[in-house]
VOGU-3710 file (C-alpha; in Angstrom, 3 decimals, decimal comma):
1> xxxxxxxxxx> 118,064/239,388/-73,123  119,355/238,583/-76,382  117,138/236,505/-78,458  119,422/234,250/-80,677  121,088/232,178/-78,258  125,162/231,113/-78,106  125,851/227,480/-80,270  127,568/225,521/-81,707  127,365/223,837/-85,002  127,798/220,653/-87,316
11> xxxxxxxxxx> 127,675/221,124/-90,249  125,592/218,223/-92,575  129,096/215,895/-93,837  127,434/215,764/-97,112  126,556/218,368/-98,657  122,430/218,948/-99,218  120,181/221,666/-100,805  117,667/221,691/-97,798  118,896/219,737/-94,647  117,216/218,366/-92,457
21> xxxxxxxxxx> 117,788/220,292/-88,710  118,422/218,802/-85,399  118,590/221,300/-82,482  119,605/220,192/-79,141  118,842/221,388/-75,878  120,918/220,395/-72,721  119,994/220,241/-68,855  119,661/222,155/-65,798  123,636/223,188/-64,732  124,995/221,743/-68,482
31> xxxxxxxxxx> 126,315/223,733/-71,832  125,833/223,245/-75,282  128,888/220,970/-75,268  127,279/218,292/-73,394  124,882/217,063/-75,750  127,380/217,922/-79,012  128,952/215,143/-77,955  126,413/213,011/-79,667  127,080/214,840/-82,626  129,511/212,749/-84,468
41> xxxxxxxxxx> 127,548/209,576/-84,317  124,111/211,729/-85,703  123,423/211,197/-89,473  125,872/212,992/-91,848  123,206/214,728/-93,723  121,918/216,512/-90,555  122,454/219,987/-89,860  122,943/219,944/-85,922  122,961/222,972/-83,777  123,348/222,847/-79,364
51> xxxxxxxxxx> 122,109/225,683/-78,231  123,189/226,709/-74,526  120,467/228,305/-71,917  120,632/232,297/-71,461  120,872/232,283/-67,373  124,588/231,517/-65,921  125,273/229,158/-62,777  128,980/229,531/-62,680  131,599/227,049/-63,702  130,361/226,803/-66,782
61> xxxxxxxxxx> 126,806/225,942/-66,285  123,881/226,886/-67,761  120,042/226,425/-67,193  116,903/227,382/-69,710  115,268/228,341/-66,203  115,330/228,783/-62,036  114,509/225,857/-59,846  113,707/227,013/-56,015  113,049/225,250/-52,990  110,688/226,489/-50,840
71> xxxxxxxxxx> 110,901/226,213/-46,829  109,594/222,375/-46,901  112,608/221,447/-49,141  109,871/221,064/-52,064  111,166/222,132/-55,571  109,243/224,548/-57,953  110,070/225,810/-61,207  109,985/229,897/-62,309  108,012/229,345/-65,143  107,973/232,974/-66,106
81> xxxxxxxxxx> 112,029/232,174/-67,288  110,863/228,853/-68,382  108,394/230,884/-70,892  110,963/233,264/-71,754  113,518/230,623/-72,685  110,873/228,791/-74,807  109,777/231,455/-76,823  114,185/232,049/-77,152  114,556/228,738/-78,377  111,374/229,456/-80,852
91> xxxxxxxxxx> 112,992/232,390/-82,276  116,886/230,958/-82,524  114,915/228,134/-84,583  113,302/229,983/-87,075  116,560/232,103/-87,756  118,466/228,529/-88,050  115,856/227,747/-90,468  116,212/230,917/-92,674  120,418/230,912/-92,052  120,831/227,713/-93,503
101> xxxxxxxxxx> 117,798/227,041/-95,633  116,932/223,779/-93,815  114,135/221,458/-94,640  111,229/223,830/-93,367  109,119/220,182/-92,980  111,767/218,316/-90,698  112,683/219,896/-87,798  114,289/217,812/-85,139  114,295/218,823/-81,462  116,215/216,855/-78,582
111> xxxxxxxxxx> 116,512/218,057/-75,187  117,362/216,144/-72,189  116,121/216,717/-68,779  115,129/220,507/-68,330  115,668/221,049/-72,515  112,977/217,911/-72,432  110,705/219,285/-70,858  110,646/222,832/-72,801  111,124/220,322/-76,070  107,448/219,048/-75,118
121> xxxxxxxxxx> 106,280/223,155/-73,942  107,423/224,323/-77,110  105,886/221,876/-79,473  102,783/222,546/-78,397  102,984/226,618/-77,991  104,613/226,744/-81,315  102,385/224,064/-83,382  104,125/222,502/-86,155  107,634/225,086/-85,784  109,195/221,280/-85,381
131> xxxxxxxxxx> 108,315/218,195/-86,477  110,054/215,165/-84,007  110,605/215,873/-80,645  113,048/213,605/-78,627  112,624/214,218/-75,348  115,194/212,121/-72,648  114,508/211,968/-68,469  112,235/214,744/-68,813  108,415/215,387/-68,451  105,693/216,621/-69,610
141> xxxxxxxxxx> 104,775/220,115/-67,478  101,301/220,944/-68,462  101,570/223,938/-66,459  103,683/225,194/-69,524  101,384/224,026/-71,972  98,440/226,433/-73,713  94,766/226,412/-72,779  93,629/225,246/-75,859  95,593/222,981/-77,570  95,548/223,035/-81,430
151> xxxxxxxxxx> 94,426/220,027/-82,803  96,378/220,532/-86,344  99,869/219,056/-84,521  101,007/216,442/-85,954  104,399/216,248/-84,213  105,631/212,819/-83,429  107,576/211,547/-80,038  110,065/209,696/-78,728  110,422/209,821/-75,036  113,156/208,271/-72,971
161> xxxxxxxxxx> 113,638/207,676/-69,179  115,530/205,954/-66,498  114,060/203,425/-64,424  116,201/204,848/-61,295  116,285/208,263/-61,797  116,977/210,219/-58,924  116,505/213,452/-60,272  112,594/213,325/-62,435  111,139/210,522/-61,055  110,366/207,751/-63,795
171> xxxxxxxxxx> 106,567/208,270/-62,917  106,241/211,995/-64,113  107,772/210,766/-67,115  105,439/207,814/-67,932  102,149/210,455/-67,912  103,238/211,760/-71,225  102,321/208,393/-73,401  98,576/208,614/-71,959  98,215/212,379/-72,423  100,059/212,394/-76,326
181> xxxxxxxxxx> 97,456/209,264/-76,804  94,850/210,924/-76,098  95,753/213,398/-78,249  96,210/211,062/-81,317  99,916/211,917/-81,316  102,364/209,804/-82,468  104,550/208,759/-79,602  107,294/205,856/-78,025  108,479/205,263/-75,237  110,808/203,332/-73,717
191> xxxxxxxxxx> 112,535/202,960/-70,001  116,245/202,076/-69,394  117,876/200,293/-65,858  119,628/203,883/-65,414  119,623/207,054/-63,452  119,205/210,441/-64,631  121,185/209,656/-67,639  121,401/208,318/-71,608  122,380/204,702/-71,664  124,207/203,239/-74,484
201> xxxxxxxxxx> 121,330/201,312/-75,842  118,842/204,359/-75,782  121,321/206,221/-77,550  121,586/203,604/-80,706  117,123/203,496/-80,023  116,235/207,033/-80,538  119,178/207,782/-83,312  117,404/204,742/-85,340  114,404/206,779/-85,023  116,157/209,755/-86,023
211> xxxx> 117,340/207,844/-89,310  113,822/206,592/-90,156  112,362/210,220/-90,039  114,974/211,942/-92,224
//
């Protein structure tokens, strides 16, 4: 498998030495083009880069890794591709970094749904690669998470769910605050009256965050 994965880019609308860089990681059965959409309304002076997931679904989906059901109907995760797609999105990052001499100190990640949930893996496999995670209806899998955790992070979180999602139940989401607390990591979160979706008012929250951190 190759290990820069396909994007697509937006370039900072005013010109900077160092930018800072947002990367953005879309959900289970998405594209890169899915979250791009947000791009427009981002900061000019961000350098923003959707990556898409390496295994195909058809019809122009994409996911960062396999979700089975077993004979009860219950879902599971193949964490093996889940690793292997983390340590991809590690390695497409640093060469982003190096390609366009971005702000080594302020690294943005945002993934929603499935890219949430490697957005919180990889922060903590790769301590300090990125700086902010956003991370929107996702969770925190501590099955993907090291044995030890470092205790030189210092990356900061916003999280984001739905009160109604139907997909990641609202209560997986809400044991991230406790465990980043606990942690001493610098975290929000918020809840919105929506499914498995970004509503329009989350949107305008975590791009205010976005601004203060750049």
């Amino acid at each position: 498998m190759s290990n820069t994965l396909h994007q697509v880019v937006r370039q900072p609308k005013k010109a900077t030495a160092n930018p800072s860089l947002l990367v953005l990681l879309h959900g289970y059965g998405s594209n890169e083009l899915d979250l791009f959409s947000f791009a427009e309304e981002l900061p000019d002076d961000l350098l923003i880069v959707s990556l898409r997931a390496p295994y195909e679904m058809g019809y122009g989906g994409y996911a960062w890794y396999a979700i089975n059901l077993d004979d009860q109907n219950n879902k599971f995760s193949d964490l093996v591709q889940a690793r292997e797609s983390m340590h991809q999105i590690a390695e497409t990052i640093d060469n982003l970094k190096s390609q366009y001499q971005t702000n080594p100190n302020n690294t943005f990640l945002l993934g929603f749904s499935q890219g949430a949930i490697l957005s919180f893996a990889l922060s903590f496999n790769f301590p300090n690669k990125i700086q902010y995670v956003i991370a929107l209806s996702g969770y925190l899998n501590e099955e993907l998470l090291p044995k030890t955790i470092e205790e030189k992070i210092a990356t900061d979180f916003y999280i984001s769910h739905g009160s109604v999602d139907q997909v990641i139940p609202v209560d997986w989401a809400r044991k991230a605050k406790p465990f980043l607390d606990s942690l001493q990591l610098k975290n929000v979160y918020s809840e919105y009256p929506v499914g498995h979706g970004v509503a329009p008012q989350n949107f305008f929250s975590f791009k205010k965050w976005i601004e203060e951190r750049i």
